[in-house]
N, C-alpha and C positions, 0 to 999 in steps of 0.2 A: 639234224644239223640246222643250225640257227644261221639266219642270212645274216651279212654285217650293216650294220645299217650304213644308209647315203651318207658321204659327207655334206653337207650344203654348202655352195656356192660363195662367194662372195659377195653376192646380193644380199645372203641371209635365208634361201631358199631352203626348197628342202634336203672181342671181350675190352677195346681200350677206352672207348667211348664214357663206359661209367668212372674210370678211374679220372677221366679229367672233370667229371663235377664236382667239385668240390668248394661249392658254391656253399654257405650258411643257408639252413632251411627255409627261410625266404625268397633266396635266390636261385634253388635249384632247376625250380621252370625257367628261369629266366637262362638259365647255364646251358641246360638240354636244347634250348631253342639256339643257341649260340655255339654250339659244338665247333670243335676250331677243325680245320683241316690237318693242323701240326699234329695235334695229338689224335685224334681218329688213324691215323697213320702208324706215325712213329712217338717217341719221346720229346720231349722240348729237349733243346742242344745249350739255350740260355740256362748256369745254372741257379739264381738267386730267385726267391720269392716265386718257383713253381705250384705252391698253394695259396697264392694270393687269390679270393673269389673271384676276382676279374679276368686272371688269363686264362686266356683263349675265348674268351669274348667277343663278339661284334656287335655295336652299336651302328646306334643311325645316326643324325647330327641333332634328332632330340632328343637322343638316348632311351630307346626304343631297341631290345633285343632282337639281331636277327639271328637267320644260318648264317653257316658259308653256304649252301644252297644258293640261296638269297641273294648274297653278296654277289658271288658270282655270274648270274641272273642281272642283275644290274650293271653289270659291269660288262653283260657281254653285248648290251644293249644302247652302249657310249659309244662315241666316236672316240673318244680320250680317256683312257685310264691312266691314273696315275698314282703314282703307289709311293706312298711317302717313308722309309726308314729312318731308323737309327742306323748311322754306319756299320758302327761294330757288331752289330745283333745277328749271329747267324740265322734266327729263328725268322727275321724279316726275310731273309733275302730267298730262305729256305722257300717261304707262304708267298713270295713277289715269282718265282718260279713257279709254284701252283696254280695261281692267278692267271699266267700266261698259259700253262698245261689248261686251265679250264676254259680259255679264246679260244682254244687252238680247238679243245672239242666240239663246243660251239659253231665252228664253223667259219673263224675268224683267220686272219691273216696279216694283225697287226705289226708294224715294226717295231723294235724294242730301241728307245733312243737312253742315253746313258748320262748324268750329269758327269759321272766319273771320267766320261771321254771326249778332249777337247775336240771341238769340226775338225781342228787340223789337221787331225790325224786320221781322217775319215780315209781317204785315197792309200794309205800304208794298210788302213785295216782291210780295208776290201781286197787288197792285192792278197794281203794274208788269209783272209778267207776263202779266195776263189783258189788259193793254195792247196788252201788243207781245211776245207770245208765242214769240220766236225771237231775240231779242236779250241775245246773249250779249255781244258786243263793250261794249254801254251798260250792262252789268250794273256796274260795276265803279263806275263816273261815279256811279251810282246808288246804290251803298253806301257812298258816299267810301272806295273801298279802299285806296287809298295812303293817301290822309288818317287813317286809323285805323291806321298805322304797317305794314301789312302790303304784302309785295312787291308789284312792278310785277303790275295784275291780268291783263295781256297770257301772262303765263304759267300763267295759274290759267285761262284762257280758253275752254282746250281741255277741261274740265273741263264746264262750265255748258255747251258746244256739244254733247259728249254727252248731257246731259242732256236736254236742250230740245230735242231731234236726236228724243230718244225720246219725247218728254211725258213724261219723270217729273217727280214733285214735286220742288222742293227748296226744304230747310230750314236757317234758322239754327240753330242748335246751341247758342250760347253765352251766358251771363248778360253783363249790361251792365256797364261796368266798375264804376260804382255800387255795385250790387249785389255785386261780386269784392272792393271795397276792406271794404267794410262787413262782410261774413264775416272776412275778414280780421284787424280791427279788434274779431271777436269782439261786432258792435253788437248788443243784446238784438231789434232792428228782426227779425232774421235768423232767431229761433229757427224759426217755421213753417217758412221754407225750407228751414230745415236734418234737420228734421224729416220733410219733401215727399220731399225727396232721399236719403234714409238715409243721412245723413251721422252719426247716434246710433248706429248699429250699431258692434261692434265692430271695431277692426283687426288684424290679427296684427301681432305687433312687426317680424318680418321683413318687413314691407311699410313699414310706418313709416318702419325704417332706410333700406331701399331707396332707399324717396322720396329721404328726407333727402340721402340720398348724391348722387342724382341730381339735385337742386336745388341743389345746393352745387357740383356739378363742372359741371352749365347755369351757373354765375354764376363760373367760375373760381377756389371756394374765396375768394372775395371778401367772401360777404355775411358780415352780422352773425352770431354764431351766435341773436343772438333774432331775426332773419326767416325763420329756417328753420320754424319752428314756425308761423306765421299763413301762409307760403307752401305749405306740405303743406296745410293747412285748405282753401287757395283751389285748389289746384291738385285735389284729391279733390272740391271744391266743381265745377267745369268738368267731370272725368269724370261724375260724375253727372248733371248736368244733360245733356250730350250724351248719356247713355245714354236720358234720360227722352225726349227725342227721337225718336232712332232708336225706342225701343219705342212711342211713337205714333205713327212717321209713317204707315206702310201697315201696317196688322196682317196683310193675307192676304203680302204680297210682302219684306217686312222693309224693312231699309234698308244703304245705304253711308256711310260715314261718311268725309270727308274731312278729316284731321286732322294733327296732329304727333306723332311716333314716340312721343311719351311718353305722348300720351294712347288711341295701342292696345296698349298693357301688357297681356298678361293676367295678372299676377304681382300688381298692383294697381290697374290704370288701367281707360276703360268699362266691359272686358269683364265684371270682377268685378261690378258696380252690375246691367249686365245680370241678369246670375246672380240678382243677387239675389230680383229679381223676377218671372224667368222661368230657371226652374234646368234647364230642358230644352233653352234656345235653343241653337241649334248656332251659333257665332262664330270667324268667322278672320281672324285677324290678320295683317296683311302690312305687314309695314315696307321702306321702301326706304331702304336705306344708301350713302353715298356712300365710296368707296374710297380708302382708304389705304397709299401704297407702303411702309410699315413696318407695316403686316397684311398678309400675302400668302394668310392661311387665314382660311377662312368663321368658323369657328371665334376666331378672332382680335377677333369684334366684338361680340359676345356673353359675358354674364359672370352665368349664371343665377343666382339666391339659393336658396340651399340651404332646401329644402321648399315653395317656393316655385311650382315647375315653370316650363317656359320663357317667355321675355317673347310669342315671339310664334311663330306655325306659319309663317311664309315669311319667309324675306329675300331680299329681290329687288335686286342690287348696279347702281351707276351710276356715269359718271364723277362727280368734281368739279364741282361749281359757281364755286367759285371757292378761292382761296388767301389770301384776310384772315382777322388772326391776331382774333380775335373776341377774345380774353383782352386784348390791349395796348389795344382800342378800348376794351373795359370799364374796365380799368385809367386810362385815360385821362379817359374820363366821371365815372369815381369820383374821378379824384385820388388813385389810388393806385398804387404801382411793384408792377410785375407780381410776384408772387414766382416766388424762382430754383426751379429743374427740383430 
């Protein structure tokens, strides 16, 4: 059993194995040393581009082949994991469930905090869970999670059955939409909060842009260019607040954070907010990306910002979830013709 390490202070103190290489003869060492959890197991559940060379991959952030061994090894040795998906991907949430099964062996006791669930519903879940203390199936019924626009909870299942598997905590994470319109909207209602949350700190411009970039090519180069500016606001509004979480949930064990790729940026997303208030926490960031047969290199998905340092320490690759063109549905909802390539 692995001890969990200290959190520091405020000061700053202290037979399936071969079926998934199927890697091109180049890459075969590099696949063997990469062996995914998913498939050492069972089958990948995503079904497009399952012989893509890259899934089931892990990279480092100079793209450097590890295990899961590895990864998990690193990860049990943070104070903060956090584990980035694609919503819809059962195959993330399947591996963000593994991740917490391999804390848990280690020797850890992390809380599982959830972007999917706002604080305020923290006191209705706890009452629910000291209810019925293993029901992960009715957790979902109980959030209204398809109701509040997020995937089928059946896939997110495996996730809360780790947790509850273990007794760890878990937390909501996220501000009420209310609250997200309101920042937004820049309402004076807001200033404390923004305040709570160091959202008054400065930003580097190189993060700024970033954002900007990365909110604008999430909405298909569609939006306004004036919702780009109250969407950076809300969107640094959300990492914060999940940061302010995770650093209360367990102070001796830290926490997991279950989220979307954007929000474990360490370039400008939780990890920095973290930082801010505890500049000694050790954090790692793991993103799971889904695979592209016009990227064939690790290297191909990442696109660091100069001074910035890398968005994240692992990338851990999957098939497809699916093949909807996400840009024609927006385009369609907006009432606008896609623009050409």
């Amino acid at each position: 059993m692995q001890n969990s390490p200290p959190l520091p202070d405020k000061a700053g103190g202290a037979s399936r194995k071969w079926r998934c290489l199927t890697m091109l003869s180049v890459l075969v060492i590099a696949s063997w040393m990469a062996a995914p959890l998913a498939c050492a197991e069972r089958p990948w559940l995503s079904p497009n581009y399952r012989d893509h060379p890259l899934a089931g991959t892990v990279w480092t952030a100079d793209f450097k082949p590890v295990t899961a061994q590895q990864l998990e090894t690193a990860a049990a040795q943070a104070n903060f994991v956090l584990l980035g998906e694609i919503h819809n991907n059962a195959d993330h949430h399947r591996l963000q469930a593994q991740m917490i099964e391999a804390l848990v062996r280690a020797g850890r006791r992390p809380a599982v905090v959830f972007e999917m669930i706002p604080a305020s519903l923290q006191a209705g879940l706890d009452r629910h869970l000291q209810s019925s203390p293993a029901d992960a199936a009715g957790l979902g019924k109980f959030l209204n999670w398809e109701e509040r626009g997020w995937p089928d909870w059946a896939i997110y299942q495996p996730v809360a059955e780790a947790a509850l598997a273990a007794k760890l905590p878990l937390r909501g994470g996220a501000l009420d939409r209310d609250t997200s319109r309101a920042i937004g909207k820049s309402d004076p209602s807001q200033a404390k909060l923004i305040l709570d949350l160091g959202l008054d700190q400065p930003v580097r411009p190189e993060a700024v842009a970033g954002l900007a970039r990365e909110i604008e090519d999430g909405h298909c180069n569609m939006l306004p260019k004036s919702a780009v500016k109250p969407m950076i606001m809300v969107q640094r509004a959300v990492d914060a607040q999940l940061a302010k979480i995770l650093l209360g949930a367990t102070p001796k064990d830290g926490a997991v954070l279950i989220a979307g790729s954007g929000h474990a940026r360490k370039d400008w997303a939780v990890p920095t907010f973290i930082k801010q208030k505890l500049p000694d926490a050790s954090v790692i960031s793991i993103a799971f990306f889904e695979v592209d047969p016009e990227r064939p290199a690790a290297a191909d998905y990442v696109d660091p910002i100069a001074g910035l340092g890398a968005p994240y320490d692992f990338i851990y690759f999957t098939p497809k979830a699916d093949l909807v063109d996400r840009c024609a549905e927006m385009a369609e909802q907006m009432g606008k013709i896609r623009p050409k390539p």
